[in-house]
C-alpha positions as CSV (number, residue, x, y, z in Angstrom):
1,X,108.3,111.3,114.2
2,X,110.6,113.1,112.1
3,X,114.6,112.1,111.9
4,X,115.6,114.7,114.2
5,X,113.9,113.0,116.8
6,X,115.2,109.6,115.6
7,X,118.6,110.8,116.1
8,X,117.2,112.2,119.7
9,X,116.1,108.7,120.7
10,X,119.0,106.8,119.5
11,X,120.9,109.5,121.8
12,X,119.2,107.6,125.1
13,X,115.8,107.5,124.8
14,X,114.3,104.2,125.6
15,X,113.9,101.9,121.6
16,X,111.3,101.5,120.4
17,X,109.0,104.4,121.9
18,X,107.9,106.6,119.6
19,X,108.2,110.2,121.0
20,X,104.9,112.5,121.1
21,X,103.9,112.5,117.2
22,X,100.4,114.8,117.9
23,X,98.4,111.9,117.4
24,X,95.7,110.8,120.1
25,X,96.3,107.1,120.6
26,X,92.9,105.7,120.2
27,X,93.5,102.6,118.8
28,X,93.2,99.6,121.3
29,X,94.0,96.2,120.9
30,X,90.7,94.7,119.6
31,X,90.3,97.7,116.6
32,X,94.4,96.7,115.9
33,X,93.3,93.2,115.6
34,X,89.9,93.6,113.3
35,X,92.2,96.1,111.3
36,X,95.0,93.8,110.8
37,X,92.5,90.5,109.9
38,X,90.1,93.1,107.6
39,X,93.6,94.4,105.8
40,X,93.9,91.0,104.4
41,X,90.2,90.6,103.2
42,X,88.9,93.3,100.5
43,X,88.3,93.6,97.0
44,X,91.3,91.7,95.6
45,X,89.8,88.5,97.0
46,X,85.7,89.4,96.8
47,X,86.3,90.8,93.2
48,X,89.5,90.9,91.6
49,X,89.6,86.4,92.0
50,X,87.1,85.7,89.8
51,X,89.3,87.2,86.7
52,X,92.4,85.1,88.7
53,X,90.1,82.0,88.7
54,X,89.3,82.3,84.7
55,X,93.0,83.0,84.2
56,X,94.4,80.1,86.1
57,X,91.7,77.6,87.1
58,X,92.0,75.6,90.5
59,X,95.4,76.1,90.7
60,X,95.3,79.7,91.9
61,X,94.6,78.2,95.3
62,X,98.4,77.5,94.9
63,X,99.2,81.2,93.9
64,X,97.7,82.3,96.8
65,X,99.1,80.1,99.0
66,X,102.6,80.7,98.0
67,X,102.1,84.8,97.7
68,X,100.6,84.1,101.4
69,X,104.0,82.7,102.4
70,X,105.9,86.0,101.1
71,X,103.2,88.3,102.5
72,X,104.5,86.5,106.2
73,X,107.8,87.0,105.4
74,X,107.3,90.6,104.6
75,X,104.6,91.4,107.7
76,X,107.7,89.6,109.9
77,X,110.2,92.3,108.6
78,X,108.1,95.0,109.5
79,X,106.9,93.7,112.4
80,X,111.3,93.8,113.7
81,X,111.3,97.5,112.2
82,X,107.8,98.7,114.2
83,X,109.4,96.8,117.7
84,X,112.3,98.4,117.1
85,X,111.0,101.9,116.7
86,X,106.9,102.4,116.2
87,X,106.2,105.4,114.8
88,X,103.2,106.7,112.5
89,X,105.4,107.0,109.1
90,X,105.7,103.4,109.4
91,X,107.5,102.6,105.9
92,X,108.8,106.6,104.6
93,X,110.3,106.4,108.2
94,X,112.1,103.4,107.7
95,X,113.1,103.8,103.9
96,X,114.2,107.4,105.3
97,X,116.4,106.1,108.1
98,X,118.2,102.7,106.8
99,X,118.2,104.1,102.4
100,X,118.6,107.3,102.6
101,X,116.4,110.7,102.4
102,X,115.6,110.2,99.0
103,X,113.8,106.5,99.2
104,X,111.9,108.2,102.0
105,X,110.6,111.0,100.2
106,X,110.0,108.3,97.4
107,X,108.3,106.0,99.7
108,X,105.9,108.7,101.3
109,X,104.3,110.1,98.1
110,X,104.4,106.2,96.5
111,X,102.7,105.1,99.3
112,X,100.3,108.1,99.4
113,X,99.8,107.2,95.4
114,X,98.8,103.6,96.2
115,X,96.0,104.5,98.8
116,X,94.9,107.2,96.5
117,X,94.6,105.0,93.8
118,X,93.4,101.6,96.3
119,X,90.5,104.4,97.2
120,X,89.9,104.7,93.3
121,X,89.6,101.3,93.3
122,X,87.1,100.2,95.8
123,X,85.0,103.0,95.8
124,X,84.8,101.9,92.0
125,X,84.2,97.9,93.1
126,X,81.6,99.3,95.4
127,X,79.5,101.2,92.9
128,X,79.7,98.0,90.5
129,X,78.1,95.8,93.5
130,X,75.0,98.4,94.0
131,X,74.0,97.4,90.2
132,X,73.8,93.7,91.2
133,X,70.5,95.5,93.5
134,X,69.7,98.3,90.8
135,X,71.4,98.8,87.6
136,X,69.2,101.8,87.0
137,X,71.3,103.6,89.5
138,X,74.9,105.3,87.7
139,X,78.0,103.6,88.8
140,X,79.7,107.2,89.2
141,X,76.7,108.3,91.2
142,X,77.6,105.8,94.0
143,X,81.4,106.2,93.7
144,X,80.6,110.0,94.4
145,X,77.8,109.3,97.6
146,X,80.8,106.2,99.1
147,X,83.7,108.9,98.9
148,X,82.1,111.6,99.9
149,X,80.7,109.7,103.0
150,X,83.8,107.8,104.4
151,X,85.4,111.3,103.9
152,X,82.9,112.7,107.0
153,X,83.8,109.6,109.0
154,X,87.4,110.2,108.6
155,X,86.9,114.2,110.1
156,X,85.3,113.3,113.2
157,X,88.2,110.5,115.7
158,X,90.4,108.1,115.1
159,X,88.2,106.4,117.5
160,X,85.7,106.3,114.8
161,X,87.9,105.1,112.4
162,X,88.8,102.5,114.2
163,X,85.4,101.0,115.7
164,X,84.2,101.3,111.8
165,X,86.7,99.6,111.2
166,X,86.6,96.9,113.8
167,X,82.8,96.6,112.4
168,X,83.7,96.4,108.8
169,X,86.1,93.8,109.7
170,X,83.9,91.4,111.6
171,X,81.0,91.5,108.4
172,X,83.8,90.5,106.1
173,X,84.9,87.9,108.9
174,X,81.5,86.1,109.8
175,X,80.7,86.3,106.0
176,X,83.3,84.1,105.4
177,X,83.4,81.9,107.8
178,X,79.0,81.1,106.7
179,X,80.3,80.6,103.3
180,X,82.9,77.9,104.0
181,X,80.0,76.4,106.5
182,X,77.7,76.4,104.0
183,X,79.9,75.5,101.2
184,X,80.8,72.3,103.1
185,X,77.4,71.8,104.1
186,X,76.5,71.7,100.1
187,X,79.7,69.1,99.3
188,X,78.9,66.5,102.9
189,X,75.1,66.5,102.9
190,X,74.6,67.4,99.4
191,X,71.2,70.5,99.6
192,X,70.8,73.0,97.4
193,X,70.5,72.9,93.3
194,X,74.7,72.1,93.3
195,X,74.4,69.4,95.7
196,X,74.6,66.6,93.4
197,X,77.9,68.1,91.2
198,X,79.8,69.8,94.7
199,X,83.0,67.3,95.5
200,X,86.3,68.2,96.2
201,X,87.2,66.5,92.8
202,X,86.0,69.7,91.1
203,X,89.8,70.9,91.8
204,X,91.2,68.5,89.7
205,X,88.5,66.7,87.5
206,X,87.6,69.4,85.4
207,X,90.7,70.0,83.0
208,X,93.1,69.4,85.8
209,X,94.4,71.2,89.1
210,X,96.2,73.5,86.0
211,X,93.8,73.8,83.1
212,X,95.7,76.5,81.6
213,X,99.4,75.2,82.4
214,X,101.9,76.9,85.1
215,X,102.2,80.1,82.3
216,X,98.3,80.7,83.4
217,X,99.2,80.3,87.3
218,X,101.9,82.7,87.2
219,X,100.2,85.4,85.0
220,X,97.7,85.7,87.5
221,X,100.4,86.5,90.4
222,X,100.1,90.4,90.0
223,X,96.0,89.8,90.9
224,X,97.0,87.3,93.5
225,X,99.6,90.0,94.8
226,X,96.9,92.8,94.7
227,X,94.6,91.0,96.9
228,X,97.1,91.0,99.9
229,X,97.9,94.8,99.7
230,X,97.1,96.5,102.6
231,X,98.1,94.0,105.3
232,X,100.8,96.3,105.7
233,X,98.5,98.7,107.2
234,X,98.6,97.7,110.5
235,X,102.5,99.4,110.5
236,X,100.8,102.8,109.9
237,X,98.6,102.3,112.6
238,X,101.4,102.4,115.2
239,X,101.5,106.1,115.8
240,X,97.8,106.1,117.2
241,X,98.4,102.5,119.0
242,X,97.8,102.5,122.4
243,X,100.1,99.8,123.3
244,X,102.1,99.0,119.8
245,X,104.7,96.8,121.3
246,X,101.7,94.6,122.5
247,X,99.6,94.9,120.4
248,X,101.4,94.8,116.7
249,X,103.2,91.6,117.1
250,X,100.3,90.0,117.9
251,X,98.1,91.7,114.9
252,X,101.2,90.4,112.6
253,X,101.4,86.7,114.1
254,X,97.4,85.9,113.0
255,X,98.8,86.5,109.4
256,X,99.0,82.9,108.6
257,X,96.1,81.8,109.3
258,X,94.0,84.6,108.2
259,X,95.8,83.9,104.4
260,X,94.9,80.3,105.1
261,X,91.3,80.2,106.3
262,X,90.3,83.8,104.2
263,X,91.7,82.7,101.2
264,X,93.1,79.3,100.8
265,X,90.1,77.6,103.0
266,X,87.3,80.0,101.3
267,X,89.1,79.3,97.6
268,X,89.0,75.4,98.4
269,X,85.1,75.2,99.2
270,X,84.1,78.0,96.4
271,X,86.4,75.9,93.7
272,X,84.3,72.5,95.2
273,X,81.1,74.1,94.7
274,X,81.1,74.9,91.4
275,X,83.3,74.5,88.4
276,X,86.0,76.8,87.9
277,X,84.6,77.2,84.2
278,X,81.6,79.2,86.0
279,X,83.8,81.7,86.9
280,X,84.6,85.1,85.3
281,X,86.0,88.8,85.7
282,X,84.0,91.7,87.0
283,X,81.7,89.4,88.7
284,X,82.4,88.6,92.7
285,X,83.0,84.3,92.8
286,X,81.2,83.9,95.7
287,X,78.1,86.1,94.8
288,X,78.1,83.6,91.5
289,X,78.8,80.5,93.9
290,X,75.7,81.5,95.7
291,X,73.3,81.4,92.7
292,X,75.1,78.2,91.4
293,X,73.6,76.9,94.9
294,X,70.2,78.5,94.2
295,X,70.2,80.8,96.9
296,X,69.4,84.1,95.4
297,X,68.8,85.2,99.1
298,X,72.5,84.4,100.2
299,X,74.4,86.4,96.3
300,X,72.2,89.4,98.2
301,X,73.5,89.5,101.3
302,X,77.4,87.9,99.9
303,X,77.1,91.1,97.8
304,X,76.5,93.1,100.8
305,X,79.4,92.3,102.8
306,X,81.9,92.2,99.4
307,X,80.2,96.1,99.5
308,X,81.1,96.3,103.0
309,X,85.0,95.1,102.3
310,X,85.5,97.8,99.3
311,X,84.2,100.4,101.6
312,X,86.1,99.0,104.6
313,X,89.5,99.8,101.9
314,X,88.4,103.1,100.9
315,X,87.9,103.7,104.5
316,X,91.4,103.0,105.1
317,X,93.0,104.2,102.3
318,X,91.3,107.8,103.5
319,X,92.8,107.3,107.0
320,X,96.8,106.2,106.0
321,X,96.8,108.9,103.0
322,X,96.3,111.8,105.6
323,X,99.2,110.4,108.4
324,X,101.4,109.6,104.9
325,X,101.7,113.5,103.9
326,X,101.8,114.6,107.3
327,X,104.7,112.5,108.3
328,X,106.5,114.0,104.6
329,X,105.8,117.5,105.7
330,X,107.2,117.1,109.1
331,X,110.5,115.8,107.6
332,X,110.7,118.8,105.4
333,X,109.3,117.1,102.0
334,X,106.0,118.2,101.9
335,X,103.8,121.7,102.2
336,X,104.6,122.8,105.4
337,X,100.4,122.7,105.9
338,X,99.6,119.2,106.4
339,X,101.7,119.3,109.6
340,X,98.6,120.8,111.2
341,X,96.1,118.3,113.3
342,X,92.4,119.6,113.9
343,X,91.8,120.0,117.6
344,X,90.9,115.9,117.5
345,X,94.6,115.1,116.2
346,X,93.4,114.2,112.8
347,X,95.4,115.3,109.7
348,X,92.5,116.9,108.0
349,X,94.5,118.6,105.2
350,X,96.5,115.6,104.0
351,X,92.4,113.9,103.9
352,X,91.0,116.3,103.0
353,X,93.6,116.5,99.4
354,X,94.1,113.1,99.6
355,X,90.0,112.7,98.9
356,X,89.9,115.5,96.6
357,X,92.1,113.3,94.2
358,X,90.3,110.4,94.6
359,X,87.3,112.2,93.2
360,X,89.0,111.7,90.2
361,X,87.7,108.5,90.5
362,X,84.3,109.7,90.6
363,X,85.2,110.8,86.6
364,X,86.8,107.0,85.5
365,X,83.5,105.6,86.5
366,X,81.8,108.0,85.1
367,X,83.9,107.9,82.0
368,X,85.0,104.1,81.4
369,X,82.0,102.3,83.9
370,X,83.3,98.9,82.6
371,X,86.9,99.3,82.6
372,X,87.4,101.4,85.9
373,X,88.2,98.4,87.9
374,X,90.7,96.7,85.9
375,X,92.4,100.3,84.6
376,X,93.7,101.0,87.9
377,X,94.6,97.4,89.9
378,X,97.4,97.3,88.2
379,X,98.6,100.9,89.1
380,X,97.7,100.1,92.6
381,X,99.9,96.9,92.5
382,X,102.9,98.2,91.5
383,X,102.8,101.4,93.8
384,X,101.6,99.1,96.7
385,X,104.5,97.0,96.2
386,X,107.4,99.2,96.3
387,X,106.3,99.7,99.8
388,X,107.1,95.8,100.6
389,X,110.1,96.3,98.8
390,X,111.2,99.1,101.3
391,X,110.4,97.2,103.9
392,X,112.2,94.2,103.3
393,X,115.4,96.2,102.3
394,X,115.2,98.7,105.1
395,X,114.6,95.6,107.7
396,X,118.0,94.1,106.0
397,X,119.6,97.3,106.5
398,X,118.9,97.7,110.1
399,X,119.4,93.9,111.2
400,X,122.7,94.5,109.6
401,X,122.8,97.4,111.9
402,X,121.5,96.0,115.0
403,X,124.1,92.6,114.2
404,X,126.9,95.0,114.7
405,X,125.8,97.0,117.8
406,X,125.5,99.9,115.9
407,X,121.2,100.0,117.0
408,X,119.4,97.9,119.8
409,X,118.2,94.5,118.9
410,X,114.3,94.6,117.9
411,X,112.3,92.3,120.7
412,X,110.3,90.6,117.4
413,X,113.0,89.1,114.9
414,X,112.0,88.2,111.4
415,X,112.4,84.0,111.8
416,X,114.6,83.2,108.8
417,X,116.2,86.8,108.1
418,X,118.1,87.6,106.1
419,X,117.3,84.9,103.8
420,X,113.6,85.4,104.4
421,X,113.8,89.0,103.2
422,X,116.1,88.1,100.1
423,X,113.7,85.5,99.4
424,X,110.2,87.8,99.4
425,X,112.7,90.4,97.0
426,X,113.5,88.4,95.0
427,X,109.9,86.7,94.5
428,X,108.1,90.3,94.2
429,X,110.8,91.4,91.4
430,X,109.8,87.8,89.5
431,X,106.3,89.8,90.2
432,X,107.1,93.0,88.1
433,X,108.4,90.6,85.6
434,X,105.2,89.0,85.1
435,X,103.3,92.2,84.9
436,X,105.6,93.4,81.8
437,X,104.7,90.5,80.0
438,X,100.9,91.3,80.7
439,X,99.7,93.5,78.3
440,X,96.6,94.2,80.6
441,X,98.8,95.2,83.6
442,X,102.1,96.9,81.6
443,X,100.4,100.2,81.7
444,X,101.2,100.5,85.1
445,X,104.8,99.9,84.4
446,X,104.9,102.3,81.7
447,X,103.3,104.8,84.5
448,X,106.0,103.8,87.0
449,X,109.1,105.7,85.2
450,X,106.7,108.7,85.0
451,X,106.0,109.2,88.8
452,X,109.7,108.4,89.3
453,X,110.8,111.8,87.2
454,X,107.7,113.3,89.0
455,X,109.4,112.7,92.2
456,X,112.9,113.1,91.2
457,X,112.1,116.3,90.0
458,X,109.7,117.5,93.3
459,X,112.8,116.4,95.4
460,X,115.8,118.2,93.8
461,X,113.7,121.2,93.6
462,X,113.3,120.3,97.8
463,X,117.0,119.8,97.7
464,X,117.9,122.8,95.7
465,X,115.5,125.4,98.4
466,X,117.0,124.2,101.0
467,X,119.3,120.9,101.1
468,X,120.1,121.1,105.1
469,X,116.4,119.5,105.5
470,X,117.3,116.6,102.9
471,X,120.6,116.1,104.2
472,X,119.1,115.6,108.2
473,X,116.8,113.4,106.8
474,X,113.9,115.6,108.0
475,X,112.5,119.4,109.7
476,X,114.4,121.3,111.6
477,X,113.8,120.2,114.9
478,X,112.0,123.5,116.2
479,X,109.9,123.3,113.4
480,X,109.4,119.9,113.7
481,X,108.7,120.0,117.2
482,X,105.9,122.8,117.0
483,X,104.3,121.4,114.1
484,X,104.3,118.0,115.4
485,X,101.8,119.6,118.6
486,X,99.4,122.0,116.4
């Protein structure tokens, strides 16, 4: 949906309904649901928590549970901005229509960025879990077979997507949900070679709840953060939703208790299994859990669905960077050329470039095989998060609106707005703070004032060729209009 036809639906058309976009909505309510529930499980919380664990000790149970509060607040916000108007461009669209062209054009290729480097990521955390099977096989050799074949899923339907998705989704769920069984069979009846240590007094017996002091808890926020990026994914997903004002409130409602059974729940049993001193980075803590029990069988298959979730990322990463560049070319900042759909409604040229960049990925591991992971997290984070921060101001911005009768009232409020939204800005700026004083994760903000000259640059050279696009806030609507049907 480009802002032309924003302005055409704020001129009578019914709120809320996203005009024809091109897409085919293929997307039904059980694919939106595993989508939503498989956003919040991935490589952050299969990988990226054992370095948390070693950081903070039993205490990043806390982190979690507190950056699972904020991640509701933020889901709620967009969850008022996609009733109020669902459209494919999700964030860009918003940032576009409530802060101006500019934050739109920023958000697009940010967001684009994080999913392009996300994909980096977990094709990267994927090719480290083959070598728990074979460390004879090359970590870039994997990296290059993962990409190239979730780049063939992503040509053929959305349909596809989706049901791989939905597949994906239900490994990581039933994974988990065996784990904490097991993990409370281990601490009630006592089997398995950590029967006689497992106790729930392993959260606070061994050095304390905070063995390395509150500094420890909160330098671990930026990994904690990580792990919930992508939730907001369901908001892209509106565009090819076949019901989204059904569907999407209810994907965004199971939030809270995904946070607390995926993470909190898992985090609880894992941390009363074995000590949090058995912990470390680069290695998955519930593949080392499992061989603390003395199930060698059970690391296998946990490493086989922690593979499944990186691939389940990079999947995903593959389908929101095509609709991302698409949705910037319709609204006149981006090539004109990733406006055009294949004869299935799929933006194969925004993929298509989208993947070719992530092969760069392919080199990292290639390059720096035990470094890859933690060289881009923190470049992920940082991106990721700017697209929270658009939707939390761009959901003030409209309620502001929509208080006044200047726009309809969204059918799902935020509970607690504005304050809520303040609240989650606030707490994500305390974030960026953190990262700065991280020497580990302040490359990414050195990297940050980079891509914002990059962008500044890219968009007064937009401006400059032809400022009437800019100053609409998108195409002009012929253009947009026949592109939007190719």
């Amino acid at each position: 949906m480009t802002s032309v036809q924003v302005d055409k639906q704020h001129d009578g058309s019914e709120a809320g309904t996203a005009p024809e976009e091109g897409y085919q909505r293929g997307l039904g309510n059980r694919q939106i649901q595993m989508i939503a529930i498989g956003g919040a499980i991935g490589t952050g919380l299969f990988l990226g928590a054992g370095k948390a664990i070693s950081m903070a000790g039993p205490s990043i149970i806390l982190a979690y549970a507190i950056v699972g509060l904020v991640i509701f607040f933020i889901m709620r916000a967009l969850g008022e901005l996609l009733m109020y108007r669902p459209v494919s461009g999700s964030f860009s669209e918003y940032g576009r229509e409530f802060l101006g062209p500019f934050i739109g054009f920023v958000t697009g290729w940010t967001y684009w960025l994080f999913w392009v480097v996300t994909g980096i990521t977990e094709v990267t955390a994927a090719a480290t879990y083959v070598q728990h099977w074979n460390k004879g096989i090359p970590q870039w050799a994997s990296a290059l077979v993962f990409t190239c074949a979730l780049f063939g899923i992503n040509l053929i339907s959305v349909k596809i997507f989706g049901e791989l998705e939905f597949w994906f989704s239900m490994v990581k769920v039933t994974a988990i949900i065996g784990m904490i069984l097991i993990g409370l069979g281990v601490i009630t009846l006592g089997f398995s070679d950590a029967g006689d240590t497992a106790s729930f007094s392993l959260l606070w017996s061994d050095g304390g709840f905070f063995p390395k002091g509150i500094g420890g808890t909160l330098m671990t926020l930026q990994i904690v953060m990580f792990a919930f990026l992508a939730v907001e994914l369901v908001g892209v997903t509106a565009g090819e939703a076949t019901n989204p004002k059904k569907v999407l409130p209810k994907a965004i409602n199971t939030v809270p208790w995904r946070i607390g059974l995926f993470y909190i729940g898992a985090l609880i049993i894992i941390l009363s299994v074995v000590s949090w001193t058995a912990f470390k980075p680069g290695v998955s803590p519930f593949v080392a859990a499992f061989q603390q029990i003395g199930l060698p069988a059970g690391a296998g298959i946990v490493n086989f669905v922690v593979l499944t979730a990186a691939l389940s990322s990079a999947n995903s990463g593959m389908y929101s960077t095509g609709r991302m560049l698409r949705d910037l070319a319709l609204n006149g900042q981006g090539p004109k050329f990733f406006t055009k759909l294949s004869k299935n409604g799929l933006p194969t040229w925004g993929t298509g470039v989208s993947v070719a960049m992530m092969l760069f990925g392919v080199y990292i591991n290639y390059k720096w095989p035990g470094e890859a992971f933690n060289y881009v997290v923190s470049f992920a984070t940082i991106s990721g998060m700017w697209a929270w921060i658009v939707i939390l101001a761009s959901q003030l911005r409209y309620r502001a609106k929509a208080n006044r009768g200047e726009l309809p009232q969204s059918e799902f409020k935020a509970p607690g707005s504005p304050f809520t939204s303040v609240f989650a800005l606030a707490f994500i700026g305390m974030v960026i703070v953190m990262m700065g004083v991280d020497k580990d994760a302040r490359a990414a903000l050195y990297a940050a004032p980079v891509w914002a000259l990059v962008l500044a640059v890219g968009y007064l050279c937009i401006k400059r060729r032809d400022a009437a696009v800019l100053a609409a806030g998108g195409a002009p609507k012929e253009t947009a209009a026949k592109d939007a049907k190719r």
